[in-house]
C-alpha positions in Angstrom: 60.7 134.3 34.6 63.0 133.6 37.6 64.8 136.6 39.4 67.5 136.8 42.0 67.4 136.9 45.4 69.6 140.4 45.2 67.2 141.7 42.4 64.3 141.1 44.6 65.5 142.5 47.5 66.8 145.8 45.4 63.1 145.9 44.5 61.4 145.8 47.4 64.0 148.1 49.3 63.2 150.7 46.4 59.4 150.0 46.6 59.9 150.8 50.5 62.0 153.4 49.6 59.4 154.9 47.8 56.4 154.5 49.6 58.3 155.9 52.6 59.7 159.2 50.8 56.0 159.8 49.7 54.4 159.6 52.8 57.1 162.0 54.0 56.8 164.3 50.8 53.0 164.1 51.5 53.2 165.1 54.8 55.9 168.3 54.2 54.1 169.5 51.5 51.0 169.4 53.5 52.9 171.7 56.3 54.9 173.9 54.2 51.6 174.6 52.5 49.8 175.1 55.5 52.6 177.0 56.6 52.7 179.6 53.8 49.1 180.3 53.4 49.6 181.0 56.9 52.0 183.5 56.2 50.2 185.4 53.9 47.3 185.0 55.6 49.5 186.9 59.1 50.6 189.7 56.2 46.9 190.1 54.5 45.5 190.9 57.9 48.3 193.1 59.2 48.1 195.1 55.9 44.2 195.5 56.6 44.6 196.3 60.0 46.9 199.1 59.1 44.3 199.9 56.6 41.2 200.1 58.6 43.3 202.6 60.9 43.9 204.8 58.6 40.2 204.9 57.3 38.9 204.9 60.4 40.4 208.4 61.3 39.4 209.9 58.5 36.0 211.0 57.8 35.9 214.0 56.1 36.3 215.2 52.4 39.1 217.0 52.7 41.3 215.1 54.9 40.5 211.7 52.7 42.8 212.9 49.4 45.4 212.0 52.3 44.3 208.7 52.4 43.9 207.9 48.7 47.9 209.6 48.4 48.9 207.3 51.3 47.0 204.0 49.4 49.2 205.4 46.2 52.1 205.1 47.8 51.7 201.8 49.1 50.3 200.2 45.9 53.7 198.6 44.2 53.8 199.1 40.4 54.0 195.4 39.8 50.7 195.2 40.8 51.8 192.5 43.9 49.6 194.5 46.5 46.0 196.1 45.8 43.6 198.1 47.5 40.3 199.0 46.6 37.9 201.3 48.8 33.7 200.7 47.2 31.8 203.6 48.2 28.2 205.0 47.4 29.8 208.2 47.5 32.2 209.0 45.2 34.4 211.3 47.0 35.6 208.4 49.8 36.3 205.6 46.9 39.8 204.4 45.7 41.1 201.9 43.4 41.1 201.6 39.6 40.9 198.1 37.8 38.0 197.0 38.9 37.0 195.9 35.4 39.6 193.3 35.3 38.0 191.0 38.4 37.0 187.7 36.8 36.1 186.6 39.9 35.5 187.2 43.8 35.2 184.8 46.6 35.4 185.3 50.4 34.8 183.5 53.4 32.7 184.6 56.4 35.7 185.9 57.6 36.4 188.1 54.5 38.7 186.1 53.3 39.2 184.8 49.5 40.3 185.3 46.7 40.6 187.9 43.3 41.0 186.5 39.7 42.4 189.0 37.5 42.2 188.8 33.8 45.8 189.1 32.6 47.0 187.6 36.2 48.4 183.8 36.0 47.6 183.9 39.8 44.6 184.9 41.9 45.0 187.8 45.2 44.5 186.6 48.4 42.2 189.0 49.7 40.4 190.5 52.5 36.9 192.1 52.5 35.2 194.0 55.3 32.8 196.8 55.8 34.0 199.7 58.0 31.4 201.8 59.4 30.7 205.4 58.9 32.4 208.5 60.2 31.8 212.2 60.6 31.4 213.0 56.7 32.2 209.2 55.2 29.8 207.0 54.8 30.0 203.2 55.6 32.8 202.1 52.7 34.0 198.6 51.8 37.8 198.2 52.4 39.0 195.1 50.1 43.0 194.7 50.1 45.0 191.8 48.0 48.0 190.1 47.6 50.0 188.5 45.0 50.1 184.5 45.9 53.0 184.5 43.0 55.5 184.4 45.4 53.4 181.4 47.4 53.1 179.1 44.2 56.7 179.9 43.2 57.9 178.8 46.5 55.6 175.6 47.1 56.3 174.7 43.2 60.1 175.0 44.1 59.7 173.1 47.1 58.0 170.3 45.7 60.4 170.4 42.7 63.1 169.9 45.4 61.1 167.2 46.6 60.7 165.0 44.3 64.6 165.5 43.2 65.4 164.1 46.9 63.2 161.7 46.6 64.1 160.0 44.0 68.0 160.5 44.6 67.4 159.2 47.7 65.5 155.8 46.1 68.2 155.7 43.7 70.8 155.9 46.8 68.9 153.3 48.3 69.0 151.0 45.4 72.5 151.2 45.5 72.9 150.7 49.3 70.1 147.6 48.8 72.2 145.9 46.1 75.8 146.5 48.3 73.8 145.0 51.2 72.0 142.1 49.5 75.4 140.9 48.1 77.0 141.1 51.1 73.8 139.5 53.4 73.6 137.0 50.4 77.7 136.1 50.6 76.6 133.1 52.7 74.2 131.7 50.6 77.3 131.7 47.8 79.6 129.9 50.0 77.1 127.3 51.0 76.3 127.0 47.3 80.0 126.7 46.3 80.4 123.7 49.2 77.4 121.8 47.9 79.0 121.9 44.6 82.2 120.1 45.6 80.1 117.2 47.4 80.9 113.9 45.4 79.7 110.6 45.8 82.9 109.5 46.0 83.1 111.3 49.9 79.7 111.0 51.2 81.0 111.9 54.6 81.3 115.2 53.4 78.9 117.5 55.2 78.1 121.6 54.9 79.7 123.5 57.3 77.1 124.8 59.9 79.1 126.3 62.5 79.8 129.6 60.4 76.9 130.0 59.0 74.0 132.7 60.3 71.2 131.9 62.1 68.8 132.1 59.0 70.7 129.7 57.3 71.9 127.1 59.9 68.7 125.4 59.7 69.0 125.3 56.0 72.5 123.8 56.1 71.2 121.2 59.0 68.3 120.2 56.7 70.5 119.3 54.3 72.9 117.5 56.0 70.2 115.4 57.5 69.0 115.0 54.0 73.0 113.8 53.0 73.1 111.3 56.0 69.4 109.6 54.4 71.6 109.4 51.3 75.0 108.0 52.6 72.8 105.9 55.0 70.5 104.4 51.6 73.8 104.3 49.7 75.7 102.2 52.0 72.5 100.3 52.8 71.9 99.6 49.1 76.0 98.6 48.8 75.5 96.1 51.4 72.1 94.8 50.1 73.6 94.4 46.6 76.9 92.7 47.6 74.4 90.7 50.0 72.4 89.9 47.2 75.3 89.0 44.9 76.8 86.3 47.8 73.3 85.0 48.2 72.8 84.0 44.4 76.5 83.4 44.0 76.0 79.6 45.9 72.8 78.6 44.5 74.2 79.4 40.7 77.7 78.2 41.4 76.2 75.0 43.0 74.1 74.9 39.8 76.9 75.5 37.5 79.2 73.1 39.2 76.8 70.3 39.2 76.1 70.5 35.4 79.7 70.8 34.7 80.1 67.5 36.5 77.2 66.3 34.9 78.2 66.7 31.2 82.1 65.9 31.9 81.3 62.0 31.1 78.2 60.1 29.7 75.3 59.6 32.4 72.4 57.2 33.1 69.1 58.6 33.5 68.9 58.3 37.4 71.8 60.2 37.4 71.0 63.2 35.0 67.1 62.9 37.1 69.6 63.4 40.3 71.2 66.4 39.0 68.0 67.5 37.7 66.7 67.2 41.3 69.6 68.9 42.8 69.1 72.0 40.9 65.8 72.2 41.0 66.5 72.5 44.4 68.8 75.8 43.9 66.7 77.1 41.3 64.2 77.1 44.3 66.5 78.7 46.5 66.7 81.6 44.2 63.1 82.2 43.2 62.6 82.6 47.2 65.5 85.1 47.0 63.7 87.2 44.1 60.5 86.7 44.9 61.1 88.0 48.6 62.6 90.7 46.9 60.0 91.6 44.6 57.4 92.0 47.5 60.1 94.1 49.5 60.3 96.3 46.5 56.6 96.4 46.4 56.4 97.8 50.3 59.0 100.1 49.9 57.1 101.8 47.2 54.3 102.5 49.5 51.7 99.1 48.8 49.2 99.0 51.4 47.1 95.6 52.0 44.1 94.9 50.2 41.2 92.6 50.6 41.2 93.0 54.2 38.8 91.3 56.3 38.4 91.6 60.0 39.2 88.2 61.5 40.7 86.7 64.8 43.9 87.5 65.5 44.8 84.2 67.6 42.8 82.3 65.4 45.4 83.3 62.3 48.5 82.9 65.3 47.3 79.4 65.9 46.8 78.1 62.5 50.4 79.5 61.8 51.6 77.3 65.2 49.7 74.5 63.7 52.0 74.8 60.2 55.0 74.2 62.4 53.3 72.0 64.7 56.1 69.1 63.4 59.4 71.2 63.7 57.7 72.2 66.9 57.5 68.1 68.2 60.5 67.6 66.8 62.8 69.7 69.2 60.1 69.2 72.1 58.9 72.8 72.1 56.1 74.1 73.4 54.3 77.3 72.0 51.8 79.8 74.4 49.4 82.0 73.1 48.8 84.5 75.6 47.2 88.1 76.1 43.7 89.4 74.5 43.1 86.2 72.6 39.6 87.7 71.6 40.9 90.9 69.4 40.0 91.0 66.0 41.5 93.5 63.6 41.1 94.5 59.5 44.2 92.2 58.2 45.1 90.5 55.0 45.6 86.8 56.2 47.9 85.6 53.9 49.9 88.5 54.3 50.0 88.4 58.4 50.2 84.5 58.7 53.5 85.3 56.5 55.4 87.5 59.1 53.9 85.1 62.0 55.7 82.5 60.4 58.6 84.5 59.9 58.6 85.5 63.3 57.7 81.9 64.4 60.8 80.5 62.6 63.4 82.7 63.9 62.1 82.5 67.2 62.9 78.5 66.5 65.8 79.0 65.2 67.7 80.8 68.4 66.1 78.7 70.8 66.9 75.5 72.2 65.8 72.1 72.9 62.6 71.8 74.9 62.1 76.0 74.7 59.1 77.2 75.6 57.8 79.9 72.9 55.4 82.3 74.2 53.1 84.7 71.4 51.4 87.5 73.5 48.5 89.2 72.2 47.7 93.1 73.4 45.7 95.7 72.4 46.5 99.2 72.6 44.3 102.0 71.5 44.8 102.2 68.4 47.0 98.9 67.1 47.0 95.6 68.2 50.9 94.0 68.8 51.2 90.6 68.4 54.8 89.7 70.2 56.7 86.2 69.9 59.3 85.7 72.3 61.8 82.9 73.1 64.4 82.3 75.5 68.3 82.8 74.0 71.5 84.5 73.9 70.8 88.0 75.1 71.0 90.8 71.7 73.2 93.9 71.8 71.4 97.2 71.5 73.5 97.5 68.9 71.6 94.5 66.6 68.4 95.2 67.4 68.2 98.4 65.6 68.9 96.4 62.5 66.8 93.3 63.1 64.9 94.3 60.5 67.4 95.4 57.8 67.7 93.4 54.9 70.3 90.6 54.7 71.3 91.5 58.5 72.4 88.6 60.8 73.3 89.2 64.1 76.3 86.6 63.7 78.6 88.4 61.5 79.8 85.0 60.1 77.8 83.4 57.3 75.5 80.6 57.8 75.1 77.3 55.4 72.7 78.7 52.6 71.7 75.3 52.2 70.0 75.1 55.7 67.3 76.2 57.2 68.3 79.7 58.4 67.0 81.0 55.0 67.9 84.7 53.4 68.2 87.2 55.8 64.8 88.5 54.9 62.4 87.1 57.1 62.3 89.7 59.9 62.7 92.7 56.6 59.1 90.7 55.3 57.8 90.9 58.8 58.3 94.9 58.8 57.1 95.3 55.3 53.7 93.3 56.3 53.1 95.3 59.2 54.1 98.8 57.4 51.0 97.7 54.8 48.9 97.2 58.1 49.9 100.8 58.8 51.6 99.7 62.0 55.3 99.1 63.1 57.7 96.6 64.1 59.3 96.3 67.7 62.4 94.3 69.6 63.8 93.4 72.8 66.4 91.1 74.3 66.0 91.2 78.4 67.2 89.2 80.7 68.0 85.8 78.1 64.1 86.4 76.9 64.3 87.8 73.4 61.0 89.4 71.8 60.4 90.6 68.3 56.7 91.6 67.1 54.8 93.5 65.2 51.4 95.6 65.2 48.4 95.9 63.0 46.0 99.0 63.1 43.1 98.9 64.8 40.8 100.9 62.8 38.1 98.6 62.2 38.8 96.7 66.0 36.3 95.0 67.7 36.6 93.2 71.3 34.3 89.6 70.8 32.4 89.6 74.2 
């Protein structure tokens, strides 16, 4: 079962609450206790010492009738003060009840206690020989008090108590629940302005600037997470009007052309050249989808499988070798440079692709008589493989989105039916070295443009 925020925070406030008027409860009742039986305690022994002095100056038979009138006196008739004198002699004893002691403890001070049948609550008392005089012989003087008043008191006290404490939770309750709404106030307004974010205004963003400290980061988090969104939506508007221009020629060429075809009778060679023709665009479009397809697949996290550790020139050259005609063709000359010895886990299929990606474009922007240049390095723990080409210099600006889908550094659009293919190429290259678990890189300095790639390097060896 969910709870709120407020209801939570009313709970442990009150559980706090609690705990804390407890410990305080505990510890006043501990004093005031201690404090009372002090008390009594101070009044037993000044009643005794009184007592003993009187006692103590009288020793003879007839002066002690004085003593047991003066004990008389003193003795209330609700019973809340007693004394008893136990003599072997009969002429120095006073006190009557002493049938009705249940019980008698003391300490080794001659302190304790007197249970009295009848008596809810036991005497404090206080026990002590006092030695003989003239006629008297040694007597035991025992005097007690009513501990009514004590329990009354401490039962009233802790009555009191507990009322407090619990008004006091129940105030804080209330102070908790004002305080959570208003600490929680925030929280509702950021609420209310994520609710009024539409897709329609993806540049909306949560205000940050007003928000607490506790929050802020929150609020930043999710903007963050709202640019990803706007970034993928606009990415994925582009990519699908990308993809609708790029299938738009291929079908329109292969719409147009069958029109033609079946607006008058044809020959055989003819219909086997229109045949031909589409073929053509049909081929152009199962590139396209395929392409897309295995982007797809990398996007959804697809690593490489049937890796094998092989030589990383040896994979650079046979992808040279594949182009070896373009390559004679515009009189271009291709170095492989660097750690030519490097060997790394790789998929071959998979990296001679993106070479020949890489190897493509980099014929593509350069000129006649170029000299390509593939550099080999090892780090510690990738290996980069780096094709670079003389050309127009790239802005800053474009090489952050080399790699993007569909992205062409010439905003124009180039003949689909030539060789400058999809837009893909360099998106395939990233995706091939993101199942590699490494990364893709650019440069453009100095008229010397370099795009690459890097493999991991987890199974690496160096051939000596």
């Amino acid at each position: 079962m969910k709870r709120s925020i407020t209801v939570r925070l009313v709970t442990m406030f009150a559980a706090a609450a609690l705990l804390t008027f407890s410990l305080i409860g505990a510890s006043l009742y501990s004093v005031v206790s201690s404090e009372l039986q002090r008390h009594q305690q101070e009044e037993l022994h000044t009643i005794f010492q009184d007592m003993q002095y009187m006692i103590d100056h009288n020793g003879t038979v007839e002066r002690w009738p004085r003593v047991q009138a003066k004990l008389d006196t003193l003795t209330p008739t609700d019973g809340s003060r007693r004394y008893w004198i136990l003599s072997d002699d009969t002429r120095f004893q006073f006190g009557k009840g002493l049938a009705e002691i249940d019980s008698l403890q003391r300490d080794r001070d001659g302190l304790g206690t007197m249970q009295l049948r009848k008596r809810e609550y036991p005497l404090l008392t206080m026990t002590k020989t006092i030695s003989a005089f003239e006629q008297r012989p040694p007597v035991r003087l025992i005097v007690g008090i009513d501990s009514e008043p004590y329990y009354h008191t401490l039962h009233a006290f802790v009555i009191a108590l507990i009322s407090l404490s619990l008004a006091g939770v129940a105030l804080v309750m209330l102070l908790g629940y004002w305080i959570a709404k208003v600490s929680l106030r925030p929280l509702k307004q950021l609420s209310n302005e994520a609710q009024i974010l539409s897709p329609k205004a993806l540049s909306q963003r949560l205000q940050v600037a007003r928000l607490p400290d506790e929050l802020s980061d929150l609020a930043t988090t999710f903007n963050g997470a709202l640019d990803r969104i706007e970034n993928a939506y606009t990415q994925l508007e582009g990519f699908n009007a990308d993809v609708a221009h790029e299938l738009r020629t291929p079908l329109a060429n292969l719409i147009g052309e069958t029109q033609v075809a079946l607006s008058r009778e044809r020959s055989a060679v003819e219909f086997q050249e229109v045949l031909q023709s589409n073929l053509e665009d049909l081929e152009r479009v199962r590139s396209i989808i395929n392409d897309m397809l295995f982007l797809a697949r990398a996007d959804q996290g697809t690593h490489a499988t049937g890796l094998i550790v092989a030589s990383i020139a040896l994979q650079v050259s046979k992808t040279v070798e594949f182009f070896e005609f373009i390559l004679d063709d515009s009189d271009m000359r291709v170095s492989i440079v660097g750690d030519v010895t490097v060997e790394a886990p790789i998929e071959t299929a998979l990296f001679r692709r993106a070479m020949s990606n890489l190897l493509q474009n980099a014929i593509q922007h350069s000129s006649a008589d170029a000299q390509i240049i593939i550099n080999i390095t090892q780090e510690t723990d990738q290996i980069k493989v780096a094709v670079s080409n003389p050309g127009d210099p790239i802005h800053d600006s474009h090489l952050n989105r080399l790699f993007d889908r569909f992205y062409r550094v010439d905003a124009a659009r180039h003949d689909r039916g030539e060789q400058h293919g999809f837009g893909l190429g360099l998106a395939i290259v990233r995706a091939v070295a993101n199942m590699h678990g490494g990364s893709v890189f650019s440069s453009s300095v100095d008229g010397m443009t370099t795009i690459g790639f890097s493999v991991r390097t987890a199974a690496a060896t160096i051939l000596l």
